[in-house]
C-alpha positions as CSV (number, residue, x, y, z in Angstrom):
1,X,267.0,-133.4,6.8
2,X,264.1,-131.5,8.6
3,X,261.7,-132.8,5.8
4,X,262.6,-136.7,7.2
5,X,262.6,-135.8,10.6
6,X,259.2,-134.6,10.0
7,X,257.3,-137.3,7.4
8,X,258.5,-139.5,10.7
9,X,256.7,-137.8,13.1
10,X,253.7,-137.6,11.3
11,X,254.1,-141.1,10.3
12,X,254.5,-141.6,14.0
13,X,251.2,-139.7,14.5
14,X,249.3,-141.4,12.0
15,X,250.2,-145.1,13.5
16,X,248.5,-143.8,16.9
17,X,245.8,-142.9,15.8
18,X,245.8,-146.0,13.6
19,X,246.2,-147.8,16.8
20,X,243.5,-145.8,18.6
21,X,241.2,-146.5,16.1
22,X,241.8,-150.6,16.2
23,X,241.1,-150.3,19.9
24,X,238.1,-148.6,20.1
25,X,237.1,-151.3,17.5
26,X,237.1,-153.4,20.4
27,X,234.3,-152.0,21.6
28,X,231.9,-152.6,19.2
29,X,230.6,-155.6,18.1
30,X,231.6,-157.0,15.2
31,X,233.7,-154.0,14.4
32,X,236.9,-155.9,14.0
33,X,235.2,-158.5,11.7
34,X,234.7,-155.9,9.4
35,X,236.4,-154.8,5.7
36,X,238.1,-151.7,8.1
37,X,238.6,-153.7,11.1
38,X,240.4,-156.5,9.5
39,X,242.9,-153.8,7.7
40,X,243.3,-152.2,10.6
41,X,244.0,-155.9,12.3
42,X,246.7,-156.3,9.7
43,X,248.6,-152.7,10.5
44,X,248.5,-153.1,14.0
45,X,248.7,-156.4,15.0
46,X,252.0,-157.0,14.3
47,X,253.2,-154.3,16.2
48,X,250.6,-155.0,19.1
49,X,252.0,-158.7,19.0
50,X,255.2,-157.4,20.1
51,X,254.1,-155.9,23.3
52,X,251.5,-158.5,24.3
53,X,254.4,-161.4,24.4
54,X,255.8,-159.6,27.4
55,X,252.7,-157.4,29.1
56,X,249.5,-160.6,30.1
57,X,246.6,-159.0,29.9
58,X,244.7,-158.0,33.3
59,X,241.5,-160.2,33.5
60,X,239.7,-158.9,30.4
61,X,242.0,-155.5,30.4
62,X,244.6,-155.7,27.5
63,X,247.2,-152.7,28.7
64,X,249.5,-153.6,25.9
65,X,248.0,-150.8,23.5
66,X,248.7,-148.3,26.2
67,X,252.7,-149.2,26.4
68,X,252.6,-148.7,22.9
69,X,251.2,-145.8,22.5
70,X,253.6,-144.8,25.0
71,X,256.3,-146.2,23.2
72,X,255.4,-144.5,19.9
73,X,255.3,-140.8,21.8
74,X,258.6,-141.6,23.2
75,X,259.8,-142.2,19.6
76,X,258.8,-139.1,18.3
77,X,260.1,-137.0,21.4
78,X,263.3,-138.9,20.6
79,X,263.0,-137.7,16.8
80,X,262.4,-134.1,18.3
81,X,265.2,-134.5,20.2
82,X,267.6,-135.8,17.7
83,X,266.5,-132.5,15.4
84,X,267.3,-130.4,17.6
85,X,270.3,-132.1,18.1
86,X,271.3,-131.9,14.1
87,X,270.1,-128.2,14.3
């Protein structure tokens, strides 16, 4: 069980950085448009999507990516938690 507990928090790791990644994309031109940017478009997005149809952007400042990072750190303190619960 502690094998699961910890593919998932590395998984969990992996998609943040993944996420970090696709937003420091943002700050380069053409970046996104790229082979990498558009892959990283198609892992992220969807899970961006989620956040952005409750949290409107603030003038040009997108603070979605922030909640879900924050989101995604809360997960894996959660999957910490539950190990220690099972253990």
């Amino acid at each position: 069980m502690g094998v699961i507990l910890s593919l998932f928090v590395t998984l969990i790791e992996v998609y943040s950085i993944a996420l970090i990644i696709y937003i420091l994309m943002s700050w380069f031109p053409n970046a996104r448009e790229s082979a990498v940017g558009q892959f990283f478009a198609k892992v992220c997005e969807p899970y961006l999507e989620q956040f952005r149809k409750f949290i409107p952007p603030l003038g040009m400042i997108d603070i979605s990516p922030i909640v879900a990072i924050l989101v995604l750190n809360l997960a894996k303190s959660g999957v910490f938690q539950l190990a220690n619960w099972i253990s």
